[in-house]
C-alpha positions in Angstrom: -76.6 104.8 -21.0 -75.6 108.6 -20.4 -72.0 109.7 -21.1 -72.8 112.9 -20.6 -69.9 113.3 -17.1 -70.2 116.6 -15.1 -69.1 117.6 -12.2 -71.7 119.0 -10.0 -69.2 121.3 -8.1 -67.5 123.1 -11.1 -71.3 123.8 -12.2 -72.3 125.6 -8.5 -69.1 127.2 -8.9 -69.5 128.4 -12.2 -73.3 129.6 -11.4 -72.4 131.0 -7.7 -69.8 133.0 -9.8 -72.6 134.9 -11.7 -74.9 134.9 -9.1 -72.1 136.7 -6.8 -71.0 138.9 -9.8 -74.6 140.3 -10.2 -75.1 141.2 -6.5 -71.2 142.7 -6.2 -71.9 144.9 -9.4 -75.1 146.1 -8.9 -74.1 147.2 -4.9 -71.1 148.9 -6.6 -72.5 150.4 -9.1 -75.7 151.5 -7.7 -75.0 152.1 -4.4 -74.5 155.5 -2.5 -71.3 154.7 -0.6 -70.6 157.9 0.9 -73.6 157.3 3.2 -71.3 154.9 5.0 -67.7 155.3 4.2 -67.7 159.6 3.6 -64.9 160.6 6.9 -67.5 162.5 7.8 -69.8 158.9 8.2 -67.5 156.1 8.8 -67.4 157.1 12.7 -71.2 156.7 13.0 -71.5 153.9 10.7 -72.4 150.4 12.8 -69.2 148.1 11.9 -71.3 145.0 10.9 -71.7 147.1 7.5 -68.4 148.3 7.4 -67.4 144.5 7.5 -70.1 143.5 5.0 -68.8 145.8 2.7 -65.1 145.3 3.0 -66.3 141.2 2.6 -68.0 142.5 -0.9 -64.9 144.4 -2.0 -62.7 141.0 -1.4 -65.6 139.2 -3.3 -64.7 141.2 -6.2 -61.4 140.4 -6.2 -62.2 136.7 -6.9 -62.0 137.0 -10.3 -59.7 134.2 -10.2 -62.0 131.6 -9.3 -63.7 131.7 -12.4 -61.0 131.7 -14.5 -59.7 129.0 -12.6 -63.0 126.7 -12.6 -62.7 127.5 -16.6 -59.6 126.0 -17.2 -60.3 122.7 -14.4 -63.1 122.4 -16.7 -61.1 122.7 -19.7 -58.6 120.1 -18.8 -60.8 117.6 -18.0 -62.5 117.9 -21.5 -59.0 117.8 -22.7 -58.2 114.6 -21.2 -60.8 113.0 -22.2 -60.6 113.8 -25.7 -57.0 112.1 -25.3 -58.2 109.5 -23.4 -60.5 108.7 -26.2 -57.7 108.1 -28.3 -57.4 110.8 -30.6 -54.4 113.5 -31.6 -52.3 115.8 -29.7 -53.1 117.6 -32.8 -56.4 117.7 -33.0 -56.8 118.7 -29.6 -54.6 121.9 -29.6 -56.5 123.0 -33.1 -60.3 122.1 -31.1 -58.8 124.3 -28.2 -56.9 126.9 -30.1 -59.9 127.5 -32.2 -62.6 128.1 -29.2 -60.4 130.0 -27.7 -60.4 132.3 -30.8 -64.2 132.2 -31.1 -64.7 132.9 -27.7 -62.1 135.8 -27.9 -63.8 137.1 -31.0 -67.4 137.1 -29.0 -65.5 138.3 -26.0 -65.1 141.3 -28.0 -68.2 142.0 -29.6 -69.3 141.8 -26.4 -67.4 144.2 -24.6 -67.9 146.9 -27.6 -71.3 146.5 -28.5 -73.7 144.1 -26.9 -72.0 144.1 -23.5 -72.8 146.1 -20.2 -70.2 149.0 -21.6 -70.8 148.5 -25.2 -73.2 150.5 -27.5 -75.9 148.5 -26.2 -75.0 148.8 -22.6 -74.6 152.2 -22.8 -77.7 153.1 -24.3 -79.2 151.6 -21.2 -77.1 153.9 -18.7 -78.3 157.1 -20.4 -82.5 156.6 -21.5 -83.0 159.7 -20.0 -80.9 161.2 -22.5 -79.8 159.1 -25.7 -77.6 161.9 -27.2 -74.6 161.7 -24.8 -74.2 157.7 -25.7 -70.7 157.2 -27.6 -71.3 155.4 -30.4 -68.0 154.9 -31.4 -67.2 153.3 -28.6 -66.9 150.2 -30.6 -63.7 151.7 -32.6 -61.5 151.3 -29.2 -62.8 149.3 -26.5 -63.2 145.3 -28.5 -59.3 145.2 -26.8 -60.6 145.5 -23.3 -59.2 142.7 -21.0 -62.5 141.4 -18.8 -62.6 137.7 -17.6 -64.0 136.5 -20.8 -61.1 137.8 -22.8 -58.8 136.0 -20.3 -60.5 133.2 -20.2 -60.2 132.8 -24.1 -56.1 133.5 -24.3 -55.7 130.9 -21.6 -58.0 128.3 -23.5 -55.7 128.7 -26.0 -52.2 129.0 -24.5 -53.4 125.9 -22.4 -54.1 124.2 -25.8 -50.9 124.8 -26.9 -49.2 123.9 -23.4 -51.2 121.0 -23.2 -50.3 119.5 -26.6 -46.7 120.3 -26.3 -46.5 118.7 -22.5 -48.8 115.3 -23.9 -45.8 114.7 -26.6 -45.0 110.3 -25.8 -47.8 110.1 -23.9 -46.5 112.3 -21.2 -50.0 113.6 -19.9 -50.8 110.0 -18.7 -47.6 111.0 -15.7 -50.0 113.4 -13.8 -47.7 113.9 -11.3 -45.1 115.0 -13.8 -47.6 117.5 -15.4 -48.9 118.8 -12.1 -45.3 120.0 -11.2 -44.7 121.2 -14.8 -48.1 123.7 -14.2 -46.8 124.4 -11.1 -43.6 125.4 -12.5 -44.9 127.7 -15.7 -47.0 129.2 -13.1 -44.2 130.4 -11.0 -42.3 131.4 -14.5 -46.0 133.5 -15.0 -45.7 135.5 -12.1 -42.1 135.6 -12.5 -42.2 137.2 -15.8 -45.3 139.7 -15.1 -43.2 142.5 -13.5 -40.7 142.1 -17.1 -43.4 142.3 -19.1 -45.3 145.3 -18.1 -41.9 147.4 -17.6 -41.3 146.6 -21.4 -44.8 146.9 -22.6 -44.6 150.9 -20.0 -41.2 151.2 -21.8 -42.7 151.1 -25.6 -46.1 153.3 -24.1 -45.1 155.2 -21.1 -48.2 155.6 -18.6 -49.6 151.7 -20.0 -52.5 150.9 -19.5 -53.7 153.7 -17.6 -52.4 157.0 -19.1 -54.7 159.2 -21.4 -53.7 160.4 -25.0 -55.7 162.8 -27.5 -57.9 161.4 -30.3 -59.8 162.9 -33.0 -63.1 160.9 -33.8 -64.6 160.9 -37.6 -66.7 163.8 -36.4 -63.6 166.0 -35.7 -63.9 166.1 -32.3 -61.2 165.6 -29.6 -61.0 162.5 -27.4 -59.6 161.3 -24.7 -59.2 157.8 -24.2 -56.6 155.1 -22.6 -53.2 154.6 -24.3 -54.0 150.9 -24.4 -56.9 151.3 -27.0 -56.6 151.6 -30.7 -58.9 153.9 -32.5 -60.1 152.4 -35.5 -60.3 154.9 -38.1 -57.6 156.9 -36.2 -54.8 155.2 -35.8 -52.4 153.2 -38.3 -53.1 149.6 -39.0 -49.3 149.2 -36.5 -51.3 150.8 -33.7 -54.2 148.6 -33.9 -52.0 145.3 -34.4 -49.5 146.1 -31.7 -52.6 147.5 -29.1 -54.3 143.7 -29.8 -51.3 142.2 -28.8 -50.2 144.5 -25.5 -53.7 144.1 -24.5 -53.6 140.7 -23.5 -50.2 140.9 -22.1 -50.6 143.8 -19.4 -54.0 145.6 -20.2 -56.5 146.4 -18.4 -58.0 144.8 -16.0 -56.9 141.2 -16.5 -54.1 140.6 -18.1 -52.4 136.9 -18.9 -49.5 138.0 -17.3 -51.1 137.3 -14.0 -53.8 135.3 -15.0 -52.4 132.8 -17.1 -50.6 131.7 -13.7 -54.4 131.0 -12.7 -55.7 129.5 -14.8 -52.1 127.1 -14.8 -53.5 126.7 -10.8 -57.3 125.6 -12.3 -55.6 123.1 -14.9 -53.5 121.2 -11.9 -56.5 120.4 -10.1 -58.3 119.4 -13.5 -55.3 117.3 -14.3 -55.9 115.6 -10.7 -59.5 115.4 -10.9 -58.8 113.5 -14.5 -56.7 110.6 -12.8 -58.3 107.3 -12.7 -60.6 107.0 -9.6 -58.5 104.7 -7.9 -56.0 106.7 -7.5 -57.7 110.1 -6.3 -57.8 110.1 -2.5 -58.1 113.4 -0.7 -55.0 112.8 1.4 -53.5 113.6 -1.9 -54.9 116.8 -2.7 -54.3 118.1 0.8 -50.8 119.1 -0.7 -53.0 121.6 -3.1 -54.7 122.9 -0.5 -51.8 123.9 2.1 -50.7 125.6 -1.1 -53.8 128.1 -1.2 -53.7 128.6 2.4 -49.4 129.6 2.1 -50.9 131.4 -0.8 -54.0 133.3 0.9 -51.8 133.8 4.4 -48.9 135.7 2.7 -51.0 137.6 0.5 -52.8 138.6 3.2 -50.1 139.8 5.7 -48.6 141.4 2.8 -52.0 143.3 2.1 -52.2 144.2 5.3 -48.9 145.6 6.0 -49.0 147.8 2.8 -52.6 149.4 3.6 -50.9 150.1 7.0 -48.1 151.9 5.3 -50.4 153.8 3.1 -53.1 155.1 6.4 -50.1 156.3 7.7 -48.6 158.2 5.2 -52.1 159.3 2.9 -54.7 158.7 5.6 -58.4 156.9 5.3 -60.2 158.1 2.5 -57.6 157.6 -0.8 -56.8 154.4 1.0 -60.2 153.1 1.2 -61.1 153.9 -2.5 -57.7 152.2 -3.5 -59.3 149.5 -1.2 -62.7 149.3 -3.2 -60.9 148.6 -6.4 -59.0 145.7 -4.7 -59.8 143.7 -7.9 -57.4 145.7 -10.8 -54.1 144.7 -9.2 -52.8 147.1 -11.9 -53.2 149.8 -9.3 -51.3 148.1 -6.6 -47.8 148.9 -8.5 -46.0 152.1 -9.4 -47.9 152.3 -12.9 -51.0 152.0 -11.2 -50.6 155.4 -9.1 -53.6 157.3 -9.1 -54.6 160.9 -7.2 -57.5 159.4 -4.4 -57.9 162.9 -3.2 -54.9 162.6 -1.0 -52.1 162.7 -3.0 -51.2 160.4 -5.9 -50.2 156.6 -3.8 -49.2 153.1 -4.9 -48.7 149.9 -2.6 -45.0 150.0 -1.7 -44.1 146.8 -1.6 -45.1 144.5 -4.1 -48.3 145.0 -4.0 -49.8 143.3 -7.0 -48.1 139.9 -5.7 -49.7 139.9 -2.3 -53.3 141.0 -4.3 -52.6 138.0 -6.9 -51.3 135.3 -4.4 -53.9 136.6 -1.4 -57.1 136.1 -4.0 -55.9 133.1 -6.0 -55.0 131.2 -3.0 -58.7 131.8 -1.5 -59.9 130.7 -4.7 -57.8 127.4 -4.7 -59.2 127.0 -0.7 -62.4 127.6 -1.9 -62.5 125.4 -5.1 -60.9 122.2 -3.4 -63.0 122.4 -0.1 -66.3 122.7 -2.9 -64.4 119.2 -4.5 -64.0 117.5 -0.9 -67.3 118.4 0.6 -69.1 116.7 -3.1 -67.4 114.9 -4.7 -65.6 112.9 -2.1 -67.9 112.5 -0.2 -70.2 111.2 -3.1 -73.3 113.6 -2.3 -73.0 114.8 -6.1 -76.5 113.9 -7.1 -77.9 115.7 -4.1 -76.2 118.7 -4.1 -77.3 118.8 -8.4 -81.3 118.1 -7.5 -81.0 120.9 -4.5 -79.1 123.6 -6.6 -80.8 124.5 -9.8 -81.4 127.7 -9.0 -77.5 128.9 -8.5 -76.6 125.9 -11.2 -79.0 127.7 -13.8 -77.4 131.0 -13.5 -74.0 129.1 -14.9 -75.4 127.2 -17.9 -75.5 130.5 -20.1 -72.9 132.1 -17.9 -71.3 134.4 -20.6 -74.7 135.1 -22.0 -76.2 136.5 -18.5 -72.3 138.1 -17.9 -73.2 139.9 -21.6 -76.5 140.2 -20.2 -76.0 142.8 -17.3 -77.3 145.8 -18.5 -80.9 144.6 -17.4 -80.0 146.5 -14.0 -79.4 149.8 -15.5 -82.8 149.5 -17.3 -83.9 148.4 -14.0 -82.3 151.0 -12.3 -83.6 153.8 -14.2 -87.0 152.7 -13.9 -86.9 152.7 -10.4 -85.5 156.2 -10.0 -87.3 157.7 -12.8 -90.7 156.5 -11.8 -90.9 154.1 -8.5 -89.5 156.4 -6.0 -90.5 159.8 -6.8 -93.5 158.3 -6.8 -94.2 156.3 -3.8 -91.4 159.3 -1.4 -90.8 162.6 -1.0 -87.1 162.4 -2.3 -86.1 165.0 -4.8 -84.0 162.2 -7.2 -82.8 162.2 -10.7 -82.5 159.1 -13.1 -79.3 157.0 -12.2 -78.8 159.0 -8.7 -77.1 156.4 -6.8 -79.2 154.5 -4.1 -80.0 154.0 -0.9 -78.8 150.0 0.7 -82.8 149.6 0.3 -83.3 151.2 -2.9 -80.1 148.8 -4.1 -81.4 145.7 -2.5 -84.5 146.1 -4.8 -82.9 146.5 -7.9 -80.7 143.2 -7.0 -83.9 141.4 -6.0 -85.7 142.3 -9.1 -82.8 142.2 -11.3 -82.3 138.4 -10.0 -86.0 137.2 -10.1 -85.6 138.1 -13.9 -82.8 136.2 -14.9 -84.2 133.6 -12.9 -87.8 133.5 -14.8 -85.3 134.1 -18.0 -83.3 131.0 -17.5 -86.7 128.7 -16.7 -88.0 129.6 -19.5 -85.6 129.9 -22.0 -84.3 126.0 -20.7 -87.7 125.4 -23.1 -86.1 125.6 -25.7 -82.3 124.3 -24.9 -81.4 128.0 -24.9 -81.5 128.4 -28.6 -80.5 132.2 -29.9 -78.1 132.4 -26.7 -74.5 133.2 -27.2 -73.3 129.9 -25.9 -75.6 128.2 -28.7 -74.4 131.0 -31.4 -70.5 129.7 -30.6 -71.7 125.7 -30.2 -73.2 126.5 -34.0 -69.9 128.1 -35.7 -68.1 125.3 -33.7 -69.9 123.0 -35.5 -68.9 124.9 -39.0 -65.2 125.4 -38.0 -63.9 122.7 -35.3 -62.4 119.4 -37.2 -65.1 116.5 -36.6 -67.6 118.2 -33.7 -70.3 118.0 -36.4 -69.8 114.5 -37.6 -69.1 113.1 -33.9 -72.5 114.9 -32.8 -74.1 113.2 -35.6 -73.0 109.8 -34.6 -73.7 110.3 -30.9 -77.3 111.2 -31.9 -77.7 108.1 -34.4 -76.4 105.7 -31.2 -79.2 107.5 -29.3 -76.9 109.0 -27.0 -78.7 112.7 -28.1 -82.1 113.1 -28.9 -82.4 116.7 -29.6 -81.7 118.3 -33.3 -78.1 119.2 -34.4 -79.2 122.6 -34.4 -80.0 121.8 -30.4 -76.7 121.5 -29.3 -77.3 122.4 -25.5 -79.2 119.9 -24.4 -80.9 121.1 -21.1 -82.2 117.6 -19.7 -79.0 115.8 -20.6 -76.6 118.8 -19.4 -78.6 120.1 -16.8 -81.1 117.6 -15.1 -80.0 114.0 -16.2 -76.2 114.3 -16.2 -73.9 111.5 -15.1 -73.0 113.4 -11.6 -69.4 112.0 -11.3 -69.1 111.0 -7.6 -66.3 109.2 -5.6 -68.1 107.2 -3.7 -67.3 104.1 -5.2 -63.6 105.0 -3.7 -65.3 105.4 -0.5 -67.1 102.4 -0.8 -64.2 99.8 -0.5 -62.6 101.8 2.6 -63.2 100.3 5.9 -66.1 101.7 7.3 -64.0 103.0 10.3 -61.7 104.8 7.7 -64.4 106.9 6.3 -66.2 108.0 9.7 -62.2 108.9 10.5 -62.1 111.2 7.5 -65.9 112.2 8.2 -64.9 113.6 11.6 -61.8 114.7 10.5 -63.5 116.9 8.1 -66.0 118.0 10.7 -63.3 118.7 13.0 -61.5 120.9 10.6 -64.6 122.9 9.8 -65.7 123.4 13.4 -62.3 125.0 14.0 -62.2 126.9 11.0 -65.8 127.9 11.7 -64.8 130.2 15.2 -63.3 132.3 12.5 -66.4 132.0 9.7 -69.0 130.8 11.2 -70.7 129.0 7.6 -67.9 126.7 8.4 -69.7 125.9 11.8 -73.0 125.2 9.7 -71.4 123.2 7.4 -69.5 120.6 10.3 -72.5 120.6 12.2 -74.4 119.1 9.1 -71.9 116.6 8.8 -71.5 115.3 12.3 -76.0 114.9 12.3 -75.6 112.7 9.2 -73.0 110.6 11.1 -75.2 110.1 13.9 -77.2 108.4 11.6 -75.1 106.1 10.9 -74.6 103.0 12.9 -70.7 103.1 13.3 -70.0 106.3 15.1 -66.5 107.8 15.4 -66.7 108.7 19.1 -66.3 112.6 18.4 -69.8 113.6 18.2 -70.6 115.8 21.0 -67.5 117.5 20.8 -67.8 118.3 17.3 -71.7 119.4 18.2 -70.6 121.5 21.1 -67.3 123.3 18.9 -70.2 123.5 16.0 -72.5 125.6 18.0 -69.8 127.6 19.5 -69.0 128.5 16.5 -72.5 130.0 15.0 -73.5 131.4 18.8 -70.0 133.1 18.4 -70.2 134.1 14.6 -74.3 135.2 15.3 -72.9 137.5 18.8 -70.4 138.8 16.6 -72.8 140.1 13.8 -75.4 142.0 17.0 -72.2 143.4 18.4 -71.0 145.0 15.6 -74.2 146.1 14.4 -74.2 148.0 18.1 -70.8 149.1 17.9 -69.2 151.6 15.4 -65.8 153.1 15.6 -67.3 156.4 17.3 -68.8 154.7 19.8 -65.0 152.5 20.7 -63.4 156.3 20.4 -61.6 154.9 17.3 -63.1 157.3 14.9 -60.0 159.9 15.3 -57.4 157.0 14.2 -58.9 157.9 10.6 -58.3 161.5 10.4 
């Protein structure tokens, strides 16, 4: 019998997270955007890119959805170890502890073995090894990336958790729904307080420069929110650790922790007992995203307005492309575009947070309804491996990313000078063709990577090295492995822990279909339509959607009950991808020149 319960969407999720990180930070990074967005371009530029791109930039933004598929995962381990019948205790120490390994790998990551650590910086200069900063891992362990969010709010969540289960309270999930909702609104509430105090103590936080002297004697510039080991006083490092984390750069718990509060409601509504999950239910969580995504939105919108009109195109679209630090969309964020020094006016880091959290909570749910409830789970595992694979060593590949720049070099130190007759140096940013072959190869690797390192259940990974001190330091993981592998329930060695075919292929795909199975029949072709109904609409404005309803009203005309709807949800189906493909020639016909729009951005 396998115990081994996954969902299927929280894996795509987790996997399309990577695989959309890759292609966002290679296009960024890599990518010649002057070509396009330069004043002296955008006129001439077709607006189907110009879209494509802005649709990357709001892709970035996302990080969110990560963190938030994190901690639903997190809370559905966590009821389950209380539904097994053991401590609030020992659950807060289990979480609290892999929070604090994680955190400590986060940081090893980020200074040495990461994509702007030693290592990864070695890979961004092999044309000339002598300007890598070596002593880069003195400052930048206390940088705040996803990871290092991820592993303060497995760990506050612990301690929230534990504190909110005291007489059996997390068995009310409607009570600790509300409760989450409620610290999350205290989160957001508090996040202005806290980086005014933190800029208070450290004027200029996290942003502003100050003067270093390295163990060489050199001067340094670096941010005010990194220590110095070997610099600064034993206060400074200590107090830097803890700001960090608070209001540093670029993801700080103060948003975030108010997202990952978001990812642990649905986890605590996926954990119900089956018979009382119905999607009617969740609808309630979903208006919430769209309130969330809508006013976030219009409040975007109306502060970009502001600023075209006061500092003009260019500062405003590089605040635009780093859409993802809402540190920059307050007054301590103001930074000198080339237009003048300019800030959001109004709020601007609430509209970012509540306009990119709220798509993430659309997102996440519609992934839950269109699986899960509609008990397609072990179909949508068997067709996904490939974006699935690319989340089972997520932190590992995210570590990992410095396989472009070698990549990347390559190509411009040896592929096109050879095979053009452009003058280029190593690391000269790329052409969209140049780029799109550095993504494809970059890709394929960590494809082939994943296959065959699956061989051997990913043994030497950095998932495996945390599962291995787990077993050392987390009360009982060893001795429960052990007696899940004496039952039979694992067959590979304790020094196996990530069992491929158990985690990956065989998993018990948790599915609601037995809900749907003691519905009426006319009930779920209702909610069938329904749902194709929604998507069809929703599709005019996206046209995926369109693909999506049109897949669901063929499999009901399958079926022998019909709901009557058919043909119109067909016809409003195809309207929507003739309308979404006209769209995409149009615009690559048109650019802004061409409308006699191209002075508006002077």
């Amino acid at each position: 019998m396998r115990t081994n319960q996954r969902y299927v969407s929280i894996d795509f999720l987790r996997g399309g997270s990577i695989f959309i990180m890759y292609i966002l930070h290679i296009i960024n990074n890599l990518m010649d955007f002057d070509v396009f967005f330069h004043e002296e371009n955008i006129g001439t530029t077709p607006l189907a890119v110009i879209v494509f791109l802005i649709e990357l930039a709001i892709l970035g933004g996302l990080a969110g959805l990560f963190l938030m598929v994190s901690s639903m995962s997190h809370m559905i381990s966590m009821y389950k170890h209380l539904e097994s019948g053991k401590s609030i205790a020992s659950l807060a120490s289990r979480q609290i502890l892999r929070g604090l390994i994680l955190l400590l790998f986060a940081m090893m990551m980020e200074a040495v073995i990461g994509n702007y650590g030693i290592l990864g910086r070695i890979f961004q200069h092999l044309d000339g090894i002598s300007a890598v900063q070596y002593d880069i891992w003195r400052y930048r362990f206390v940088h705040m990336e996803t990871i290092h969010t991820i592993a303060w709010c497995m760990i506050l969540n612990g301690i929230v958790q534990a504190l909110l289960s005291i007489k059996n309270n997390w068995k009310r999930y409607t009570l600790m729904m509300v409760l989450y909702g409620a610290l999350a609104l205290i989160v957001l509430a508090l996040t202005p307080i806290i980086w005014q105090w933190i800029n208070t103590i450290l004027p200029g936080y996290p942003y502003s420069q100050r003067t270093i002297i390295t163990p060489d004697g050199n001067p340094r510039n670096i941010r005010i929110m990194y220590p110095y080991i070997g610099f600064d006083s034993i206060w400074y490092i200590i107090r830097s650790v803890s700001f960090a984390p608070l209001a540093g750069y670029p993801e700080p718990i103060f948003p975030y922790l108010a997202a990952s509060f978001l990812g642990s409601i649905i986890g605590i509504y996926l954990s119900k007992p089956r018979k009382q999950k119905s999607w009617k239910q969740m609808r309630v969580l979903v208006w919430i995203g769209i309130v969330m995504f809508v006013i976030g939105t219009v409040g975007l919108l109306g502060n970009f307005y502001v600023l075209l009109d006061t500092a003009g195109f260019d500062p405003v679209y590089k605040l635009f492309r780093k859409i993802y630090d809402h540190r920059l969309y307050t007054s301590i964020g103001t930074q000198d575009y080339g237009g003048g020094v300019i800030s959001p006016p109004y709020v601007g880091w609430l509209f970012q947070f509540l306009a990119f959290n709220g798509l993430s909570m659309i997102v996440i749910l519609l992934m839950v309804r269109l699986v899960e409830f509609r008990g397609i789970s072990e179909k949508l595992a068997k067709n996904s491996k490939f974006i699935r694979r690319f989340g089972f060593i997520a932190f590992t590949l995210y570590t990992m990313q410095w396989i472009y720049f070698i990549i990347f070099f390559l190509i411009t130190k040896y592929l096109i000078p050879a095979v053009t007759v452009t003058a280029i140096e190593p690391y000269d940013l790329l052409s969209w063709y140049w780029t799109l072959a550095v993504l494809a190869i970059t890709l394929l690797f960590f494809y082939g990577l994943t296959l065959l390192w699956e061989k051997i259940d990913y043994v030497g990974s950095l998932e495996w090295w945390m599962a291995m001190i787990g077993f050392l330091v987390l009360p009982g993981v060893l001795k429960t492995f052990l007696e899940k592998k004496k039952k039979g329930e694992f067959t590979k060695s304790w020094w196996k822990p990530l069992s491929v075919q158990q985690t990956f292929y065989n998993a018990e795909w948790i599915s609601f279909d037995e809900i749907n199975k003691e519905q009426e029949l006319d009930t779920i072709h209702r909610e069938e339509a329904r749902l194709s109904s929604i998507l069809g609409w929703a599709g005019l404005i996206f046209f995926p959607f369109s693909c999506i309803s049109l897949a669901i009203t063929v499999k009901s005309l399958r079926t022998k009950k019909k709901s009557g709807k058919e043909i119109y949800q067909i016809v409003l189906a195809c309207l929507g991808i003739v309308l979404g493909i006209t769209t995409i020639i149009v615009l690559s016909l048109l650019n802004l020149e061409v409308l006699g729009l191209d002075s508006l951005l002077s």
